[in-house]
PASEBA-958139 format. One record per residue (C-alpha): residue in one letter; x, y, z. Coordinates in steps of 0.1 Angstrom, whole numbers, padded with zeros to 4 digits, always signed. Example, Ala and Ser with C-alpha at 12.3 -4.5 7.8 and 13.67 -1.06 7.14 Angstrom:
<torfis>
a+0123-0045+0078
s+0137-0011+0071
</torfis>
This chain:
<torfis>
x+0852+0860+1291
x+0870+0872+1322
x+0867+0905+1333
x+0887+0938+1328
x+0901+0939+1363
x+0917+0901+1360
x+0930+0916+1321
x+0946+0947+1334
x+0963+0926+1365
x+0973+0901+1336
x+0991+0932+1324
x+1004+0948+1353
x+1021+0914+1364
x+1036+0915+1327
x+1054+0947+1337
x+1065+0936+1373
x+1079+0907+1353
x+1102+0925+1326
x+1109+0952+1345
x+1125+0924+1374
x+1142+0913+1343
x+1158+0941+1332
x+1168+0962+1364
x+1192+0931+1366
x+1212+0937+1332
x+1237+0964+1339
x+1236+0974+1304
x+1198+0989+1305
x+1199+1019+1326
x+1160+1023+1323
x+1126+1011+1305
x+1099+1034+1302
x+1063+1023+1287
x+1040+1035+1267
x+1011+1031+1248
x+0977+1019+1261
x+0986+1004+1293
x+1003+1042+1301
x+0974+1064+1291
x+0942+1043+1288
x+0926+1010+1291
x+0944+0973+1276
x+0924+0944+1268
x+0930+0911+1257
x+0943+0910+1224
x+0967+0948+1235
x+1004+0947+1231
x+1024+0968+1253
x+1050+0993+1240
x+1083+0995+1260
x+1117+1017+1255
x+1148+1007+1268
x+1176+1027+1274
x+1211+1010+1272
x+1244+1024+1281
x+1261+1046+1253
x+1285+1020+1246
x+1256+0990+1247
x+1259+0968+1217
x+1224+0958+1215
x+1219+0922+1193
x+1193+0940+1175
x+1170+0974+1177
x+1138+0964+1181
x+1127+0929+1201
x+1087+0915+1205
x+1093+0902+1243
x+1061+0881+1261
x+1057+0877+1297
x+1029+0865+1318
x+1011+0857+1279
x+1013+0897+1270
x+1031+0904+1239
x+1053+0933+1243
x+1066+0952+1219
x+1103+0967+1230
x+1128+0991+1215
x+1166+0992+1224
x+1188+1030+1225
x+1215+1041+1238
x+1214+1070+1265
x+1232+1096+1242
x+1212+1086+1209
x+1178+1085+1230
x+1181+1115+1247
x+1191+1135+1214
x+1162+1121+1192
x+1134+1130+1218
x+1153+1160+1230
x+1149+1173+1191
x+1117+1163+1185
x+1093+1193+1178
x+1064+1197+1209
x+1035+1184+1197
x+1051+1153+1174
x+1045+1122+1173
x+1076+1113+1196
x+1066+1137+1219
x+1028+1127+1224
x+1047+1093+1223
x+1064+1099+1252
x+1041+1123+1269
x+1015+1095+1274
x+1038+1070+1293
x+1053+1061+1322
x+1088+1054+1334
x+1090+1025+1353
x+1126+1026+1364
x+1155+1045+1362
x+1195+1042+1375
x+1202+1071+1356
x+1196+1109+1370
x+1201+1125+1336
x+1172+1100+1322
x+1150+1107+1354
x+1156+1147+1348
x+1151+1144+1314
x+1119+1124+1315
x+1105+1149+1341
x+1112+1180+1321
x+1101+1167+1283
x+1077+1140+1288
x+1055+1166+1296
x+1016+1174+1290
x+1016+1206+1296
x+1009+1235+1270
x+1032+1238+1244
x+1057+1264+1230
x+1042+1290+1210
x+1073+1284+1182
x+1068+1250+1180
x+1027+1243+1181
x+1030+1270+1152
x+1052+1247+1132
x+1037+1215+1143
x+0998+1228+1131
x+1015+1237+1098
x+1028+1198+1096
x+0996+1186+1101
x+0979+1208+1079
x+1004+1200+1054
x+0995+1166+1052
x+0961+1169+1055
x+0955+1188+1027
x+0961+1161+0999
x+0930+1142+1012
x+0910+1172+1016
x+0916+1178+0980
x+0914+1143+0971
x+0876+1145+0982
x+0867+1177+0967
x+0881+1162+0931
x+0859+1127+0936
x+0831+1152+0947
x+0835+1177+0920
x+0846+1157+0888
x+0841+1121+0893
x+0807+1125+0912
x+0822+1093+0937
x+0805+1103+0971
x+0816+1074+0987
x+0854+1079+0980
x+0849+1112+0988
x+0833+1102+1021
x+0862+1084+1027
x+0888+1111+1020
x+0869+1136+1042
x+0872+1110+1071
x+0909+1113+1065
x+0909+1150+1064
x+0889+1153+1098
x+0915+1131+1119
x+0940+1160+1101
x+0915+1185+1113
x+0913+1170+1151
x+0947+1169+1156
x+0948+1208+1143
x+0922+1210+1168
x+0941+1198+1202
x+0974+1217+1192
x+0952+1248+1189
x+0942+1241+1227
x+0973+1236+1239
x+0974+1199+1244
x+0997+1169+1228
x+0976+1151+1203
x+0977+1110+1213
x+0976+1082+1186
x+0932+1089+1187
x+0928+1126+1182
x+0894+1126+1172
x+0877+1121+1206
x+0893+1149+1227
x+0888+1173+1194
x+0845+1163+1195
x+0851+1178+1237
x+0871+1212+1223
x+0846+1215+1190
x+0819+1195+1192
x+0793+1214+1171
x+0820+1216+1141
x+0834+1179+1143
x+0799+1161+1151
x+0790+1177+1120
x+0819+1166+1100
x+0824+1134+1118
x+0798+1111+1141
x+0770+1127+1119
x+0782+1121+1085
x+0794+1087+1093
x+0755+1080+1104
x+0737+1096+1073
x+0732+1086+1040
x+0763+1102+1016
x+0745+1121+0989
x+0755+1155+0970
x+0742+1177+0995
x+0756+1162+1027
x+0791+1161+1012
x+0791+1191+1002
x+0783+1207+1033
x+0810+1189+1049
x+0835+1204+1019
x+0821+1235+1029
x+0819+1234+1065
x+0859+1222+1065
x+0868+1252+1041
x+0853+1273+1065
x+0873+1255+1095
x+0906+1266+1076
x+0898+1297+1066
x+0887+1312+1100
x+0921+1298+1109
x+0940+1313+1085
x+0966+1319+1115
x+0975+1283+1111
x+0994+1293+1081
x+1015+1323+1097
x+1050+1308+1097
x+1046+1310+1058
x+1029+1344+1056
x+1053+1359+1080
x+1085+1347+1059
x+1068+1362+1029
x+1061+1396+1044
x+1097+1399+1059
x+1111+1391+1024
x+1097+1412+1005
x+1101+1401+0970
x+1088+1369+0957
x+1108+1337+0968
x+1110+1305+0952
x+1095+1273+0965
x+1133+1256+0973
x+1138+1289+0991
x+1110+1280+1010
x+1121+1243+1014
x+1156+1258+1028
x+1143+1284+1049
x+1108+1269+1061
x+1113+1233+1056
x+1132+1223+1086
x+1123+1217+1120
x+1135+1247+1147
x+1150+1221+1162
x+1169+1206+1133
x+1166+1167+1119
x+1168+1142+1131
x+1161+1103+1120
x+1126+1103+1139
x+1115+1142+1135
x+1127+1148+1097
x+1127+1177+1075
x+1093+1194+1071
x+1081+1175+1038
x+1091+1191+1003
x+1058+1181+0988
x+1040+1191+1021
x+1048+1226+1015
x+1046+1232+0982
x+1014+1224+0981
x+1002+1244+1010
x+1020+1275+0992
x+0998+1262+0963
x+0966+1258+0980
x+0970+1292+0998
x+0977+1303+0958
x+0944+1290+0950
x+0924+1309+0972
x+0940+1339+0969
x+0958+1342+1003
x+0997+1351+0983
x+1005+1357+0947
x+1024+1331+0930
x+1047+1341+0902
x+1075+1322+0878
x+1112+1320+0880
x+1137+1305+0861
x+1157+1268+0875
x+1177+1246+0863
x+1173+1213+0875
x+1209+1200+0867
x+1242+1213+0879
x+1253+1216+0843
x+1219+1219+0825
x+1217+1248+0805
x+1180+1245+0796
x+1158+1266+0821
x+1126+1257+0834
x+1104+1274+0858
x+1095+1268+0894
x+1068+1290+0912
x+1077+1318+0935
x+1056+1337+0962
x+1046+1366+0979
x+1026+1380+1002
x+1006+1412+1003
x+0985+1408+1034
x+0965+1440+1024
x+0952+1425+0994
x+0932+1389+0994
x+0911+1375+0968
x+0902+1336+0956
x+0917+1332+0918
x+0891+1332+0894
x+0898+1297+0879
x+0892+1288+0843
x+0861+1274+0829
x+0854+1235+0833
x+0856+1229+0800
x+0890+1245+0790
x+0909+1227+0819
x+0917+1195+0802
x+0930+1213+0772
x+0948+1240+0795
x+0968+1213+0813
x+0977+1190+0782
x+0988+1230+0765
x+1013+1228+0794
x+1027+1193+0793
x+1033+1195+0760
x+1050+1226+0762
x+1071+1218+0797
x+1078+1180+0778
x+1093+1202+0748
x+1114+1221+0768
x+1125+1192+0788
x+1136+1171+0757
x+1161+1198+0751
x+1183+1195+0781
x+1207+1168+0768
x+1213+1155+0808
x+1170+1142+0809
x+1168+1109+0789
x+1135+1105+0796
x+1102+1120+0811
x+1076+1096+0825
x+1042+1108+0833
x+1025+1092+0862
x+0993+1103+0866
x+0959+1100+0849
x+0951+1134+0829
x+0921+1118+0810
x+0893+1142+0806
x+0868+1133+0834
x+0898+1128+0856
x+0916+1162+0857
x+0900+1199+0872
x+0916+1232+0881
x+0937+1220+0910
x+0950+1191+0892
x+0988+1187+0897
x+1008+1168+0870
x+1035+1145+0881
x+1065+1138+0859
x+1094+1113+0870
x+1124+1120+0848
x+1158+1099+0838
x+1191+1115+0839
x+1223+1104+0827
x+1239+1083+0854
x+1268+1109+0870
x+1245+1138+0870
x+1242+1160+0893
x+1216+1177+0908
x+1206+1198+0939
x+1175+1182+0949
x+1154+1151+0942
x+1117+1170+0938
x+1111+1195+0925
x+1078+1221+0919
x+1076+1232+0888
x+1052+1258+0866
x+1041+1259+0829
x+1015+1281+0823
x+0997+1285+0856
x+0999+1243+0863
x+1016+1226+0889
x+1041+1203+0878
x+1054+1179+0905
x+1086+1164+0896
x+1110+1137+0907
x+1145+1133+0894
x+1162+1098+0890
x+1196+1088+0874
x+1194+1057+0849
x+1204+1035+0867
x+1184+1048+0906
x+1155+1043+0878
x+1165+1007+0867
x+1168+0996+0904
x+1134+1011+0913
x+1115+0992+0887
x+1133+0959+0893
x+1129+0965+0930
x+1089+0966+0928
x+1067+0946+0937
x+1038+0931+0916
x+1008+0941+0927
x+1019+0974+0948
x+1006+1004+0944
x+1038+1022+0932
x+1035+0989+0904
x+1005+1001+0894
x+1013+1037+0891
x+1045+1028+0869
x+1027+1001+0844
x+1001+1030+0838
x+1021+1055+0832
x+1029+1075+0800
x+1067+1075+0779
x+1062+1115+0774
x+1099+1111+0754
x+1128+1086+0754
x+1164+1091+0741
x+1177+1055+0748
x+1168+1021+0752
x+1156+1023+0787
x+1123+1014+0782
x+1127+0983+0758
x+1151+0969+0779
x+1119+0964+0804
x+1117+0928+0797
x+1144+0922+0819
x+1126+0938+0851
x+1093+0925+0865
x+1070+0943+0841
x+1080+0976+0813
x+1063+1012+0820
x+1037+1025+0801
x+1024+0988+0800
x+0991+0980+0816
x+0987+0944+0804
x+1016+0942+0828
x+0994+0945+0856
x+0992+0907+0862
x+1010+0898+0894
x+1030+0866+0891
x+1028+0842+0916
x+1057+0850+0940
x+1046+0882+0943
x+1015+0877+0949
x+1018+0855+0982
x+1042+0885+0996
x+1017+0910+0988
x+0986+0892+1002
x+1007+0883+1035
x+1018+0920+1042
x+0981+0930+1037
x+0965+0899+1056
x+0993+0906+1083
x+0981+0942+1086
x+0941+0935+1085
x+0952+0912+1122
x+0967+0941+1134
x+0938+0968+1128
x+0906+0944+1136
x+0921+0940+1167
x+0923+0978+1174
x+0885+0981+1158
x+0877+0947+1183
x+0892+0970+1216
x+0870+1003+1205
x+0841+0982+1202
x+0844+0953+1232
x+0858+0978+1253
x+0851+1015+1242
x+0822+1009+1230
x+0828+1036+1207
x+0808+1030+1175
x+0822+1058+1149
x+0859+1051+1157
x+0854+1012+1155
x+0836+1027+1122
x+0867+1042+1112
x+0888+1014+1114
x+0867+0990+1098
x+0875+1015+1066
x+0907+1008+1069
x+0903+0974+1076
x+0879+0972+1041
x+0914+0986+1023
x+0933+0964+1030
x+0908+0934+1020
x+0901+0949+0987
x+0940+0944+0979
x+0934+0910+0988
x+0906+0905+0974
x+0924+0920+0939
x+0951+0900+0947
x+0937+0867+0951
x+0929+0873+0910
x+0963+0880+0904
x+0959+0913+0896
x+0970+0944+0909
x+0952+0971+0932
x+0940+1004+0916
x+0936+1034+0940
x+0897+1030+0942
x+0903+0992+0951
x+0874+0990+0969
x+0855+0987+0933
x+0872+0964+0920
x+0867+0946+0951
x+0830+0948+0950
x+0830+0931+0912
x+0847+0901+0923
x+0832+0896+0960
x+0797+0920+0959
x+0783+0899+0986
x+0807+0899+1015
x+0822+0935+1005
x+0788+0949+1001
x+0779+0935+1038
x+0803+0945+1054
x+0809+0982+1040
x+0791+0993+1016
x+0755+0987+1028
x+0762+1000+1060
x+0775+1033+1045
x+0743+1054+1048
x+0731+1036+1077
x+0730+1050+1115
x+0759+1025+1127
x+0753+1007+1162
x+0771+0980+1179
x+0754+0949+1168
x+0756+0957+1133
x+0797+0966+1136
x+0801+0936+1157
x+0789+0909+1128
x+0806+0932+1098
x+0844+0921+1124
x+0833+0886+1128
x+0827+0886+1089
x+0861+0898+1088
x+0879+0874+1110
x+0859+0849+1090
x+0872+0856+1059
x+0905+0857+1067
x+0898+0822+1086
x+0885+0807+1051
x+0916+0814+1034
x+0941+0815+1058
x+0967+0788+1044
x+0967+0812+1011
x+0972+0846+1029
x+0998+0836+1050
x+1014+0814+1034
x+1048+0822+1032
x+1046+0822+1070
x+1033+0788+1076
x+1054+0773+1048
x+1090+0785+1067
x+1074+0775+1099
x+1068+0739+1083
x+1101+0738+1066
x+1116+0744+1097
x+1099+0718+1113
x+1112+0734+1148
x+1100+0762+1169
x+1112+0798+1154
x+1114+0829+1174
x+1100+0859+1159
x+1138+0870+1155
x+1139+0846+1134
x+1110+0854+1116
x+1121+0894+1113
x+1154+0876+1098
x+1140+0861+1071
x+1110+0883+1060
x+1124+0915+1066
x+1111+0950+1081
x+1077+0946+1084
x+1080+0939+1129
x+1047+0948+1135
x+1025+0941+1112
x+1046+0903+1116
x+1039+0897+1151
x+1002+0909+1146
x+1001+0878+1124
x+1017+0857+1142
x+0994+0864+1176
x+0962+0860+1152
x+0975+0828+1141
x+0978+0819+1177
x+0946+0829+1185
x+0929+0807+1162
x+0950+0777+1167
x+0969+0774+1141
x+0999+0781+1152
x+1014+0775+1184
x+1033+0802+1209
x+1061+0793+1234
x+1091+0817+1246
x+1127+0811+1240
x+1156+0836+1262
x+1171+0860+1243
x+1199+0887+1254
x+1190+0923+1249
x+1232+0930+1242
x+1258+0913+1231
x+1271+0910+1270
x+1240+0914+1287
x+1242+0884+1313
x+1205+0884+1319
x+1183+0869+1294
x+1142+0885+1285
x+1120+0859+1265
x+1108+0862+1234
x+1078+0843+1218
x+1087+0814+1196
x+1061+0800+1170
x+1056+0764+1160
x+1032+0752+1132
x+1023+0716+1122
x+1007+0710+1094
x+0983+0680+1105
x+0969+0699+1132
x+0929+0684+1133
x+0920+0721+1136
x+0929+0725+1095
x+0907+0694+1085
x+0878+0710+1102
x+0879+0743+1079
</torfis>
């Protein structure tokens, strides 16, 4: 192996190289990298991640380009000044985009408005009061789904290992929470500067409940001990409470969505609206434990409809706060079916629905007090309506509800995919009412709703599906390989071997020509107990260490070795049909938006021999003199290597 310092020269040269490159094309004005080379160590198997500004006029061939010099893959984006200043210019402190471009470097500029940009936004220093405010109520936003997922596999399907796994999702949530709360930009790994700012709380809900056994005590303490995170920090939720108090009188949840659901910065294509869902639930959660009142008002969810529904409304009396007493255990699953019926009835009247679909599960062991139902309903085509969610209320439930036109509906079911997750959610689902044909005419599409013996994946299908989920097991072994190897960090290369052991189960379900429940990681284990149970599930309640993480990714790579003509498949056949070398442009062409996860493939197959990697020139604009190089893959079926496997 050779050692880090000849790797991160390796690099270095890589970015002498482009950069030489593209100071001589008139049309960048300056490339900025990010990434690991910017803030932390690269290793063998790291791509780097480059920007590129162009002039505002630039007519770039294409957005996004995967580049190689010196053998580093690099991984390149193409904007124009004006567009590129205005997206990171918006973007809320503490995003994504800016922790993006906080922890990198500009390597050149020929443009003073870049250069002073750069210096005053790419920025790790503290953040605005305004905007950490808004950004911690993002996060908490979408953390709460998972922390609620765990408390139902906890509390009503007795699954500790699911909800093991939920509660790992929750604490990343949590860490980020915790480095905007100290006034720091929260990079891509979160976790480790949040175990230096809180150590006793996330060493309790993290590195030691990853290295015990998962049993009913242990998770829930964690449940407990994260309940207790939020609500000592019921500040977090003050942009909500503050609205509330200022208004006075209850306000609906699309007020809220109009008023709250925006960014102080406005949207923009990379920092979009705060999320609809996001924030009705929060108002829901903060509901449930009796931080505001929630009451009912009357909607209608058409422009025309003259049935009324209702959609929950809030308020905030900050002298009064006290946990709802919920109903008893056994009366839920009767409560909530009380309420479908009756929203379903009402519903049926409006003459604009056709239809109302429910997509959930609301069997018996399967539904508790915080149990939101979710409804997809079919309009007449020319309808109109306001919004496409909405949150509504039937006696105390939460009804989550998503409008579609007949024929939005009829494109979305001939659209998906065999073996997704959205094609499982629809085959399973329930007709609540129908006034038309749509549902017979299901033959037509790839499967009907309401149909599980639909859940069969036909063939075609089933080689895209196992490609996009082989392609993205490549790209996260090789980030669980660099914690490892190089961090030597043993509960974050734990954590992405969980996601890692997702993915597989969906191939594993897959390879059977059927399609992927939520829990895939059971069905998994019926088919394939032996490797799944070695390489996750036995070292659940195990203290991890790095010899037995080290075998569990070589198992890994090792399966997706053994089968590797069937998972990528549709790769190697256009690479063989070709009978040429293709350039990963060519390769985006043909199979579509799925860049990275692509070239992660792509280098894998490299790795192993299988394929081959060159570099062809390619222009970065249509009248860019100066030509980059991009890699270019090769594959020949008779290679010796495939008759020894």
């Amino acid at each position: 192996m050779r050692s880090q310092d000849a790797i991160e020269e390796q690099y270095h040269e890589a970015v002498d190289a482009l950069v030489e490159k593209v100071q001589k094309d008139p049309y960048i004005l300056a490339a900025i990298v990010a990434g690991s080379f910017s803030y932390a160590q690269v290793w063998e198997k790291s791509d780097l991640d480059v920007e590129l500004v162009g002039r505002d006029a630039i007519r770039p061939t294409q957005s996004f380009f995967s580049l190689v010099e010196n053998g580093v893959n690099i991984h390149a984006n193409i904007t124009p000044r004006n567009a590129f200043k205005q997206t990171v210019e918006s973007a809320q402190q503490g995003s994504f985009m800016h922790s993006y471009f906080s922890h990198s470097t500009l390597l050149f500029s020929r443009d003073a408005s870049i250069e002073e940009w750069y210096d005053k936004n790419a920025s790790l220093d503290s953040i605005g009061g305004r905007d950490k405010q808004f950004r911690v109520l993002n996060v908490v936003a979408s953390t709460l789904p998972s922390l609620l997922y765990a408390e139902k596999q906890f509390y009503v399907n007795k699954d500790y290992l699911t909800a093991f796994l939920s509660l790992l999702d929750t604490v990343q949530g949590l860490a980020r929470i915790e480095v905007l709360l100290n006034n720091k930009i929260p990079a891509r790994e979160v976790i480790q500067p949040a175990l230096q700012y809180n150590p006793d709380f996330f060493n309790h809900v993290y590195a030691n409940l990853i290295n015990c056994e998962k049993n009913e005590t242990v998770i829930q303490d964690a449940i407990d001990a994260i309940n207790a995170y939020l609500d000592e920090r019921q500040f977090i939720f003050q942009p909500i409470l503050d609205y509330l108090l200022e208004q006075e009188t209850p306000r609906t949840g699309t007020e809220l969505n109009v008023d709250l659901g925006h960014s102080p910065h406005g949207k923009s294509e990379e920092e979009p609206e705060f999320d609809e869902e996001s924030l009705d639930l929060v108002c829901q959660w903060l509901t449930w434990n009796g931080i505001i009142r929630q009451v009912a008002m009357p909607l209608k969810l058409t422009v025309k409809s003259q049935i009324a529904v209702e959609e929950p409304a809030y308020y905030y009396d900050s002298t009064k706060s006290q946990r709802v007493q919920t109903r008893p255990k056994e009366d839920i699953h009767a409560h909530i079916h009380a309420a479908l019926d009756s929203l379903a009835d009402t519903l049926e009247q409006d003459r604009y629905v056709l239809a109302a679909i429910l997509t959930n599960n609301l069997a018996e062991d399967n539904v508790w007090e915080k149990t939101a139902v979710h409804i997809s309903l079919i309009l007449r085509d020319g309808t109109r309506f306001k919004q496409k969610e909405y949150q509504l209320i039937e006696d105390g439930v939460p009804f989550r509800v998503q409008l579609y036109t007949r024929s939005e509906y009829r494109k979305l079911l001939d659209s998906t995919l065999q073996g997704s997750r959205l094609h499982s959610i629809l085959a399973e689902s329930r007709v609540l009412f129908s006034k038309d044909s749509l549902f017979s005419l299901g033959g037509e599409a790839n499967f009907s709703v309401g149909d599980p013996s639909c859940l069969q994946v036909g063939e075609r299908d089933k080689q895209s599906q196992l490609f996009n989920a082989a392609a993205n097991v490549t790209a996260i072994l090789a980030k669980a390989e660099k914690w490892l190897h190089l961090k030597h960090d043993i509960d974050y290369t734990f954590l992405y071997l969980k996601y890692a052991i997702t993915e597989l189960a969906r191939i594993e379900i897959l390879k059977r020509g059927e399609t992927p429940r939520r829990k895939a990681i059971y069905q998994a284990l019926k088919y394939n107990p032996s490797f799944f149970n070695a390489v996750f599930t036995d070292l659940i309640d195990k203290p991890k260490d790095e010899a037995m993480l080290r075998e569990a990714l070589e198992q890994i790579d090792q399966y997706l070795e053994d089968d590797l003509q069937l998972f990528f498949k549709p790769l190697l056949d256009f690479l063989e049909e070709s009978g040429d070398e293709r350039t990963i442009t060519d390769l985006y062409t043909h199979f579509g938006k799925r860049e990275l996860a692509l070239a992660s493939a792509c280098e894998w197959l490299t790795q192993k021999g299988i394929i081959e990697q060159f570099s062809a020139p390619v222009r970065l604009t249509m009248d860019s003199q100066v030509s980059v190089e991009e890699p270019s893959y090769y594959y020949d079926a008779n290679n010796p290597f495939l008759f020894d496997m």
